[in-house]
N, C-alpha and C positions, 0 to 999 in steps of 0.2 A: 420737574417744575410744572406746578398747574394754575394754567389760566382760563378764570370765567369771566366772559360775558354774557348778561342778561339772564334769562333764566333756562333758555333751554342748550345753547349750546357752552362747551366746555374742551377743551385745546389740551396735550398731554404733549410735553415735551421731556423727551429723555436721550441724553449724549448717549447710551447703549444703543439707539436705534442706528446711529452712525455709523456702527459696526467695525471699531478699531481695531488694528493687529494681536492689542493685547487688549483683555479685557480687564477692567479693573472696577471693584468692588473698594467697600470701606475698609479691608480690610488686605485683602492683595491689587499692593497699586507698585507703579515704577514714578512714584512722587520724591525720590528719596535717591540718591547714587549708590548708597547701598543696594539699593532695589531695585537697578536698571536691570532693563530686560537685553538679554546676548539677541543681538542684529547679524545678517549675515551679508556681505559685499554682495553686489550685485542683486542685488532683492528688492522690490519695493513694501515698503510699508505705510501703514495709515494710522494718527492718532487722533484723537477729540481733545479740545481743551472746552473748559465751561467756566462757571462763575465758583466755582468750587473745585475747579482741578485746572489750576493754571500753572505746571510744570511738567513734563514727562520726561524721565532719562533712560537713554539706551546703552551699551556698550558694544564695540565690535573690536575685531583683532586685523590688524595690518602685517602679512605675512613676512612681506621684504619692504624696501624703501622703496617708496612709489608717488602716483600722482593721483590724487581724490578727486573725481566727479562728483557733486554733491546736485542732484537735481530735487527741486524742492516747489511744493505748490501749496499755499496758503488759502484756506474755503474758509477762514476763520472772519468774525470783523473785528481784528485788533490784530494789530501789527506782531508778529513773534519774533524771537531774536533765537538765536542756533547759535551753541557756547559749545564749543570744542577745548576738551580735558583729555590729556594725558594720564597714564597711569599713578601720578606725584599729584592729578589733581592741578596740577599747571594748565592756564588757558593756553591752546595753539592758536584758536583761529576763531572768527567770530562774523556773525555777518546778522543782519534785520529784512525780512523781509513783510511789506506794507498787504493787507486784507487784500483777496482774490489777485495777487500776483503771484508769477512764479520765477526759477531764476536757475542759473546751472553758475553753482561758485566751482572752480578749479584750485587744488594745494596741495601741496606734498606733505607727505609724513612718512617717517622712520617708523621705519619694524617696530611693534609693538602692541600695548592694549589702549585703546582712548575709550573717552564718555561721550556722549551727545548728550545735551541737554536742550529741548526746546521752550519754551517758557514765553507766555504774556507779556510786552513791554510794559502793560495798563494789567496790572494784576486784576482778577476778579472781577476783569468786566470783558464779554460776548461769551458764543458760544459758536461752534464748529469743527470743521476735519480741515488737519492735513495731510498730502502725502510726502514721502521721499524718499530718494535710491541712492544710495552711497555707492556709486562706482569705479573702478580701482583696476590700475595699468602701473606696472611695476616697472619700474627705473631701467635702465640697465646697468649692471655694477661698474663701478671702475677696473681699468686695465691693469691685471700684476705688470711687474716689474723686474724682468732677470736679472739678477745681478750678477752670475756669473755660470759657465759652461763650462768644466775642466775635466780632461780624461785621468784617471785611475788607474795601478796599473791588475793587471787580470783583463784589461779589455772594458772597463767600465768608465762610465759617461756620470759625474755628479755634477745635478743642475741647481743652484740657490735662486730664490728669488726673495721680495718682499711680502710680506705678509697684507694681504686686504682687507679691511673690517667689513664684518654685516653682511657675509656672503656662505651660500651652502657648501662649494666647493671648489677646485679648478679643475679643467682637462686641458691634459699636457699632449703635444704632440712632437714626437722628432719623426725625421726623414733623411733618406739621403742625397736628394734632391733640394733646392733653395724653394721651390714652387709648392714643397708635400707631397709630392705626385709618386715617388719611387720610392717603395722600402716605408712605406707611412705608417708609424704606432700610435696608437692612442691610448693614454692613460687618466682614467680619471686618478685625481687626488683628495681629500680631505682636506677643509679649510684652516686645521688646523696647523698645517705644513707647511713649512719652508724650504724646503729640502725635498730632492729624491735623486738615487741611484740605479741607474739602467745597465745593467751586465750583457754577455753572452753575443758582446758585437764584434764588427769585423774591424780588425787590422789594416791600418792606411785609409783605412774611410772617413770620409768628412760627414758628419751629421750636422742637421739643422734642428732647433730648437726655437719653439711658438707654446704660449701659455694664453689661455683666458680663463676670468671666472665667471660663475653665474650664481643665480641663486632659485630655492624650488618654490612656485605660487602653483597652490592645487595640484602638485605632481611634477608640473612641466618645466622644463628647465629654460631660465631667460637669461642669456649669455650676454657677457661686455664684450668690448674690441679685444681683437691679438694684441701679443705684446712685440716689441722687437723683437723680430728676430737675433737668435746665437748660434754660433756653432763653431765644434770644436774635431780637429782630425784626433783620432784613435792610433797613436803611437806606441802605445805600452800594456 
């Protein structure tokens, strides 16, 4: 946009001088949900709107169910609105934030892919930046649920439980102790198990039985509660 007055001086305004995360031409822009640009948690980013680009969408991925930090700062002068889509394109969540305010919205969302769209409430009028960091603390999963502890004969321990949704894994622990402190195994499981069988124990021993699951953000494992303990004596 170019403004003159009088004759000798002359004004050059350009939303590229603003220096947004992504940079968009007439031709590659994230104007479009097809064409958002991949965001990463924990990041901050900076966009421009103008009189001529009054929508921007991103996408990011939500590893496990968790709780969204959304920290957001508006340098625009027209109010934005922030439209939260699901991968179905369903709105989750939504919020407006009013010229030179900022704001930290807090929500949760399930495992998955979402959109952000920020967009002009007043289409096609100011111009400016803003910024925002999508940050992200995962849930802890719900606690299994043993259903039952029974010995086998050979000397074997079979443990059922219930099955948990939207989770990486379980680790299972028996012992011979009520506390875990004597004789303590640990096994990881696959989430997608109900079931496992433990051999090669002793005879007239009482085992204890403890399960939790977790699930994996960036590597690291984020565990739910124990579950009841079980335990079963070794008679056969």
């Amino acid at each position: 946009m170019k403004i003159v007055t009088g004759d000798d001086i002359t004004l050059t305004v350009s939303k590229n001088n603003l220096k947004e995360s992504f940079t968009e031409t007439q031709t590659k822009n994230n104007d479009m949900i097809d064409t958002a640009n991949a965001i990463d948690l924990k990041k901050k980013y900076k966009g421009v709107m103008a009189a001529n680009d009054s929508i921007d969408y991103f996408r990011f991925k939500v590893p496990a169910k968790g709780k969204i930090i959304f920290n957001a700062l508006n340098s625009t002068d027209n109010t934005l609105k922030y439209l939260f889509y699901d991968k179905n394109y369903n709105q989750v969540y939504n919020f407006e934030l009013s010229d030179g305010r900022k704001t930290t919205e807090t929500f949760e969302l399930a495992a998955g892919n979402y959109y952000l769209a920020v967009t002009q409430r007043t289409e096609g009028y100011g111009i400016g930046s803003y910024n925002f960091t999508l940050d992200y603390a995962a849930s802890a999963p719900a606690k299994p649920s043993v259903t039952s502890v029974k010995n086998a004969s050979g000397k074997k321990m079979v443990v059922k439980w219930k099955k948990v949704k939207g989770i990486s894994g379980y680790e299972l622990q028996y012992a011979t102790s009520s506390n875990f402190k004597k004789g303590l195994v640990k096994k990881n499981i696959s989430s997608g198990k109900t079931s496992a069988t433990y051999t090669k124990l002793a005879k007239n021993k009482t085992y204890y039985v403890r399960m939790r699951s977790y699930v994996k953000v960036n590597g690291k494992k984020v565990y739910g509660n124990w579950s009841a303990k079980k335990c079963v004596k070794i008679k056969k």
